[in-house]
N, C-alpha and C positions, 0 to 999 in steps of 0.2 A: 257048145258055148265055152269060152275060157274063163276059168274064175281065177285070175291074174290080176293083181290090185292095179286098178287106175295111177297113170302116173301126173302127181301134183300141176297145177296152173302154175307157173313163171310167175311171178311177183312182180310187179310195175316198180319201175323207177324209182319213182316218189308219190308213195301213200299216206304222205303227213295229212290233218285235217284242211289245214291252209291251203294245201294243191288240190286237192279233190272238191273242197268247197268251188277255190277259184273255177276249178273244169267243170264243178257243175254249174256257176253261175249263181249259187249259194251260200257264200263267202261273208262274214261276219257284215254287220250294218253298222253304221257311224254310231262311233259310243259303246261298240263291244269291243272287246278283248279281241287284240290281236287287225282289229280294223285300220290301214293305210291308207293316209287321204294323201293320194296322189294330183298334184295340180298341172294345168296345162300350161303352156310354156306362154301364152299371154297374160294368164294370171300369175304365173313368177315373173312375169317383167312388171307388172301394174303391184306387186309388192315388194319389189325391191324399187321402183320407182318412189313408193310411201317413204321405204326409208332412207333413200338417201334423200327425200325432201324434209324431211324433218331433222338430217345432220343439217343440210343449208339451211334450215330456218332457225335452229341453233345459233349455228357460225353467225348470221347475222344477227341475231338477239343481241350476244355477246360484244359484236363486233359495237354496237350503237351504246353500247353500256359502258365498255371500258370509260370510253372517254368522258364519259358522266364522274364515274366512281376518280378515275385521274385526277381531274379538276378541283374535286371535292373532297381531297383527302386530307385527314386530322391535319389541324393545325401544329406546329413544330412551337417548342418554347420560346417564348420572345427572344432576340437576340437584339446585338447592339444596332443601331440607329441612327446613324450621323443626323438627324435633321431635327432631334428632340436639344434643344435650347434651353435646358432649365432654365439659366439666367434670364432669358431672354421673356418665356414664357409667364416665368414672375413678373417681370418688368409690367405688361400687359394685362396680367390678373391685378394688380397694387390698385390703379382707379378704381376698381372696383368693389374690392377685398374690402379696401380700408386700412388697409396694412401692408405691410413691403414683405410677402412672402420669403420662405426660407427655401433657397437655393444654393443645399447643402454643395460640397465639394467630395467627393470621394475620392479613395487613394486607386495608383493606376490597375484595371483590371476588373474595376466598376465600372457598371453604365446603366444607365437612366432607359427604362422602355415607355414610361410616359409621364406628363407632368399636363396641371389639368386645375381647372378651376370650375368648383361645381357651384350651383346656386343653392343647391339645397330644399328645391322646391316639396319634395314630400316628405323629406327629413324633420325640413325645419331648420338645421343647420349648414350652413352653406360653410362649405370645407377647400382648403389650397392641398393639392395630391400630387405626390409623385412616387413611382416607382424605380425601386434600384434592384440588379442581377448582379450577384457575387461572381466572384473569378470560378468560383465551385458551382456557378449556378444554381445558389440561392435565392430568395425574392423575400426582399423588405420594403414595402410601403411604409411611407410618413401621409398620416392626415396631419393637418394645419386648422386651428378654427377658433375663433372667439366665443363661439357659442354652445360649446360643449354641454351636458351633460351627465348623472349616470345612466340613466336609460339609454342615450343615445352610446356613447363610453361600452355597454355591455351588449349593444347589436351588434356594433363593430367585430366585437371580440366573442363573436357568434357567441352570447353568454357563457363562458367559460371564465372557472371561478378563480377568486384571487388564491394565487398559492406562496408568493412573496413579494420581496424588493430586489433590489438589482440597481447598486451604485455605480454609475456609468458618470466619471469626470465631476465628482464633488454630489448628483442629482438623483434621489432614491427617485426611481422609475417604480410603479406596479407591474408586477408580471402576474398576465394571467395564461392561464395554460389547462387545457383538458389531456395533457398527457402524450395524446396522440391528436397530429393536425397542428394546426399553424399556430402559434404565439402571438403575444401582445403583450407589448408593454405599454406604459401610459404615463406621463407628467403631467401636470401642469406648474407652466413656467413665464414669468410674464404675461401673464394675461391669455393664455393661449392655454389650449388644450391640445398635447403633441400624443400620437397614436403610431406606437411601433408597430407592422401585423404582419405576418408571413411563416413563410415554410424555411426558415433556414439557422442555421446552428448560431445559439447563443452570442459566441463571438462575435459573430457577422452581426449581431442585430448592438455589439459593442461601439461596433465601426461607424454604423449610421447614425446611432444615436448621440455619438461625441461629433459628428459632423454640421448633422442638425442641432447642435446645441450650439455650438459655434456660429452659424449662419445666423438664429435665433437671435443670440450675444450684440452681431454685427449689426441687427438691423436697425432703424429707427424706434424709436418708444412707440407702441400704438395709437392710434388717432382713433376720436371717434368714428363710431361706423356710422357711413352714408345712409341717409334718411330715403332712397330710393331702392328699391329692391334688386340684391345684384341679381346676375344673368350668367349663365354657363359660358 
């Protein structure tokens, strides 16, 4: 017998756990360490089918939406109007008013975005309205009304307290103001209760309000108010 040491087994390939699992058929279970879920080539087509059906169902969401949100987009600031007539508008309100509205003139660069005769149904006070856009795109309303108020005077002027006067063309105006937010000023001048209110610089509220005094000046003297209930 020879006592000559044995010579060593050759080593395989690949002795990782991974390949000898796999060769034995013993290979980690879904949810262990080192487990690969390999799919068949029908179920990779039936999932990438999913997803390009849900980019199309996107695309079209989208596509049905735009034209929604298009349509519906924030309002831009009033601009000018060729079809708003103040003069015109007063003429029309007057029968019913009781009074020859004030259908101020502004200097060029001004313009009117509405003019307007309210009844006054839940107020109580039925008011002549217009509004003026500065060249700087400002915003000064005048109300117009015989039937003023202070209660009515201080909704207007979203209650904001008096903080002075403001001599505009001979006439201490009240100016009320919370600082920040829109202005008002306030007369009354013949018979009338005049309401300056908006977002824009002092000056500007200088211009409308020597305008409207002037229109005011030019009108008839008041008449009584009609015994039938006006109408917007």
């Amino acid at each position: 017998m020879s006592d000559s040491p044995k010579a060593p087994l050759p080593a395989t390939e690949d002795s990782s756990p991974e390949t000898a699992g796999e060769a034995s058929g013993t290979g980690p279970l879904p949810g262990e360490p080192g487990f690969k879920a390999v799919l068949s080539k029908n179920a990779a087509k039936r999932a990438n089918a999913s997803v390009i059906g849900m980019i199309l169902a996107l695309a079209v969401s989208i596509a049905c939406i735009l034209p929604v949100i298009l349509l519906n987009a924030q309002p831009k600031q009033p601009g000018y109007d060729p079809k708003i007539d103040v003069s015109a508008v007063a003429g029309n309100a007057a029968p019913v008013a009781g009074f020859t509205p004030a259908a101020p003139v502004l200097p060029s660069g001004w313009h009117p975005n509405y003019a307007r005769w309210k009844s006054g149904t839940e107020s109580g006070v039925p008011t002549w309205e217009i509004g003026f856009v500065s060249p700087e795109q400002g915003f000064v309303g005048l109300t117009q009304t015989r039937k003023g108020n202070p209660t009515w005077v201080a909704q207007i002027a979203d209650n904001a307290p008096v903080t002075g006067k403001r001599t505009i063309d001979g006439q201490d105006w009240t100016l009320r103001d919370k600082g920040a937010g829109p202005k008002t000023l306030v007369l009354e001048h013949r018979g009338y209760t005049l309401v300056l209110n908006g977002r824009a610089d002092l000056k500007e509220f200088d211009v409308v309000a020597s305008a409207v005094l002037k229109a005011v000046d030019a009108a008839p003297a008041v008449t009584p108010a009609p015994s039938a209930s006006p109408t917007a």
